[in-house]
N, C-alpha and C positions, 0 to 999 in steps of 0.2 A: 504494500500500500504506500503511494508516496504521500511523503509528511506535508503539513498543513504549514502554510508558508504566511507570515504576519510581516507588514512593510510597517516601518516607522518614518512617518512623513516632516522632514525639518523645513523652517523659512530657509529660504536660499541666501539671507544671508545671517542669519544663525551660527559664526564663526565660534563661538563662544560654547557652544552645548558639548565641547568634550571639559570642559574647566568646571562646570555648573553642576550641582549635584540636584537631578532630580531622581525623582522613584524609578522613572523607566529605565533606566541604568541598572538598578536590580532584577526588576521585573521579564528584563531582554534574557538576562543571566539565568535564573530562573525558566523562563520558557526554553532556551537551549539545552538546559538539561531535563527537561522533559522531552523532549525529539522534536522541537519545532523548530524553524526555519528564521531566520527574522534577515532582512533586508532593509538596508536605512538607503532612503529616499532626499536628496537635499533640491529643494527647490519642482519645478513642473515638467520642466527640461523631457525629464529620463522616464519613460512607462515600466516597474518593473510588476511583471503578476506578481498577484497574492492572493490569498484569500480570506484575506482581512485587513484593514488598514488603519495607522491612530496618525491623525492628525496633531503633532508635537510642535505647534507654532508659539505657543507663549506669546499670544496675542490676546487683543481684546476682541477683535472683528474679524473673525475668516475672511480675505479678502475672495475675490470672486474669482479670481484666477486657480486659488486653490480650492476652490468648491466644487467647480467646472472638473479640476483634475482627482478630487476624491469620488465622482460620483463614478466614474471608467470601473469601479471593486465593487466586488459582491458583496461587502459586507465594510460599515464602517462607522468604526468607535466613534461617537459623541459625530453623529452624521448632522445630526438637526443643532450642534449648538453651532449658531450663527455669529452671536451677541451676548457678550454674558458683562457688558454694564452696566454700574448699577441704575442708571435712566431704567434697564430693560428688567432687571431682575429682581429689584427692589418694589417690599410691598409699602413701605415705610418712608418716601419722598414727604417732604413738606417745601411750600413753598413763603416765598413772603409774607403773603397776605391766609397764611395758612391759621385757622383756629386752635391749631394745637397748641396747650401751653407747659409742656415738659422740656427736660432737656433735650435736646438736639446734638447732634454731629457733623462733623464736615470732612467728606471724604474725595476721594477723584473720582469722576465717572469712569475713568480708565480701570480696567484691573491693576492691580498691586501698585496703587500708588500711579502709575504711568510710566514707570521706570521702562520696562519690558519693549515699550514702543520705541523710547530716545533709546534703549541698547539697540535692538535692530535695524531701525531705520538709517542709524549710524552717525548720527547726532553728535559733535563732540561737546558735549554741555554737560552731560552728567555729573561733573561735580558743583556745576554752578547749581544744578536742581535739586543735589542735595546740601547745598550749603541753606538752600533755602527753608529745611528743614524746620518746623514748628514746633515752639519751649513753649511749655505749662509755665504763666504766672498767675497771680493772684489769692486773695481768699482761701478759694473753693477749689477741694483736692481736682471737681469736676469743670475746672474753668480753663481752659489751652487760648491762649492769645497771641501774635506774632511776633516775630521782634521787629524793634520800628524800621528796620531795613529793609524789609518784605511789605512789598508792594501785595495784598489782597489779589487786586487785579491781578497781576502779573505772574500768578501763583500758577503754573502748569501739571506740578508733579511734587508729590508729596508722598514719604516715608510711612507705609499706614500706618505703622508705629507710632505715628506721631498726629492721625487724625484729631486736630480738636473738636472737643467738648465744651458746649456752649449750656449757660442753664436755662436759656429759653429763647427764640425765637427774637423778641426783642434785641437780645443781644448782641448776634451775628452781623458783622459788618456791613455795610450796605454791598459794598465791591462783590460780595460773595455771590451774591444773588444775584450778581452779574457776568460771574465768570462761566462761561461757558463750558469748564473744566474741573468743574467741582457741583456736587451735590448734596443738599442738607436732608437726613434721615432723622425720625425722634430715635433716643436714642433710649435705647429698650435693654438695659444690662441685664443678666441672671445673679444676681448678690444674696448669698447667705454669712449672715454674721461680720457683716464689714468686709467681707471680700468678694472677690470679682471673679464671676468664671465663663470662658468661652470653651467651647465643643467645636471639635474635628473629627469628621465624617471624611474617610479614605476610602475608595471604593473603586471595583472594576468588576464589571457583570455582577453576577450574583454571588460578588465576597466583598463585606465591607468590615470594618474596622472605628469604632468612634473612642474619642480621647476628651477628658474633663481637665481646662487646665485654671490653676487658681493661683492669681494675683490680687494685690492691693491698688495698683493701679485699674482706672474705668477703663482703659484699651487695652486688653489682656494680650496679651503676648508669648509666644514659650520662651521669649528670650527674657523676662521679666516675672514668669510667672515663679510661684514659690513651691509649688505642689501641681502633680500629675497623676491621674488615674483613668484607666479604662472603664467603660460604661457601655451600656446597651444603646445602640442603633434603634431612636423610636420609628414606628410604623409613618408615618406622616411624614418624615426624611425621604422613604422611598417612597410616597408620591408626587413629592417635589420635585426630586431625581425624574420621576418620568415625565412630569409637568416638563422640566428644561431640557429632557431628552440625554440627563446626562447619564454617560455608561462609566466612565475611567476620570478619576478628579478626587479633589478633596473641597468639601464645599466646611461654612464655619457658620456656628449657628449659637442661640440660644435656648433656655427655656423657658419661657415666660405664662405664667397661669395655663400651667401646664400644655402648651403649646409650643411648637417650635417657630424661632423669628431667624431666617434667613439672613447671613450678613455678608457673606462670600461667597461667591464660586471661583475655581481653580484646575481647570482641566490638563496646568502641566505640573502637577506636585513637586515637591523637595520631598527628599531623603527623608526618611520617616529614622527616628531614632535606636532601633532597632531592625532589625535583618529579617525576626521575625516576621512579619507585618507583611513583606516584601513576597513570601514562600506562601502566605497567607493568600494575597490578592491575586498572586498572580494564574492560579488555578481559574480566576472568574472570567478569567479568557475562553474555556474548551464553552462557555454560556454563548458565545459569541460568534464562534468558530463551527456549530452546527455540526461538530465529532458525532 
């Protein structure tokens, strides 16, 4: 029987994905020692069969060039996610004249901050974008404000780490609500006992993985966080997952009155902190591959 052949689709300029630690680096490892094939694909150029394909762009917008050349495969990871900004993904926008009066947040419409776009398109500003990175002052542990060097407007790309936290709608600078590169969500934390926790949901076909991380800081972090634990994957995740069509990702969530509140999606993960995880997900491939 010949073995069942998986293409990994990269941006064509994507010079940088042998430096970068993401999950599919294990997961490639993994599917080759179970007998499968994998072929890495850079750019539209080259048609190689498969019989499955992951579009690994580290983008916010599949661009249409590479939709055109995902559609030529029988079969393919995260085919319908198009768009995964938060304009598109988020149930939680507020605008100016919004009646909401809790706190609020301000994020990039970009995923991860917008970083991902200025690395490939090949931009040489990326340290200007992160110099512009936003400090917490104030009061209120939940108050983030810029430094007076940072023009509001001018604010393209931000550290999510470093999304501020506004305590109400009032507050937010006017600029904001004008920049065409950022969006205000309320901002819906899970807190027991003075701390702060955000959920990571890993996933590919029908194997996922969720993680509960707790900090004291309102923008949880695992780089900041104080404590880590495994937890159950609620029911209502995986109809999100099918709601956005995602198959392979790591999406970051909440719990809120016992419901979940969507805060991220992420269809080209990092390295999961253990190896396990990796042995784990990658069996949710033969779900996809019609073995």
């Amino acid at each position: 029987m010949k073995r069942k052949t998986i293409a990994v689709l990269l941006h064509k300029d994507d010079a940088a994905f042998i430096y970068f630690k993401y999950l599919i680096k294990l997961l490639i490892k993994e599917w080759k020692t179970r007998g499968l094939a994998v072929e890495m694909i850079r750019g539209t150029d080259r048609f190689v069969p498969a019989d499955l394909i992951i579009p690994h762009l580290d983008l916010t917008c599949v661009p249409d060039e590479y939709r055109e050349f995902l559609a030529q495969y029988p079969a393919v990871i995260n085919g319908n996610v198009r768009d995964i900004s938060k304009s598109t993904i988020s149930r939680n926008l507020v605008g100016k004249d919004h009646s909401y009066a809790g706190p609020v947040i301000v994020k990039t419409d970009l995923n991860s901050g917008g970083l991902p776009e200025t690395r490939l398109v090949g931009q040489r500003h990326l340290l200007r974008a992160l110099t512009a990175r936003l400090t917490r002052k104030g009061r209120s542990s939940m108050l983030f404000r810029r430094p007076n060097a940072v023009s509001w407007a001018d604010v393209r790309q931000l550290y999510s780490g470093d999304y501020p936290v506004f305590s109400s709608l009032q507050e937010v600078p006017p600029e904001i609500f004008d920049n065409k590169h950022l969006v205000i969500e309320k901002f819906l934390p899970e807190v027991t006992d003075g701390s702060y926790h955000v959920r990571y949901c890993t996933f590919l076909g029908d194997r996922d993985t969720s993680e509960m991380y707790q900090s004291r800081q309102p923008v949880v972090k695992a780089s900041n966080s104080t404590h880590h634990q495994a937890v159950p994957t609620p029911h209502e995740l995986h109809e999100i997952r099918k709601q956005l069509g995602l198959d392979y990702g790591k999406v970051d969530y909440v719990i809120r009155d016992g419901s979940v509140v969507l805060l991220d999606v992420n269809p080209t993960p990092g390295l999961p902190e253990h190896s396990l995880m990796a042995q784990h997900l990658a069996d949710g491939i033969f779900s996809k591959l019609n073995c």
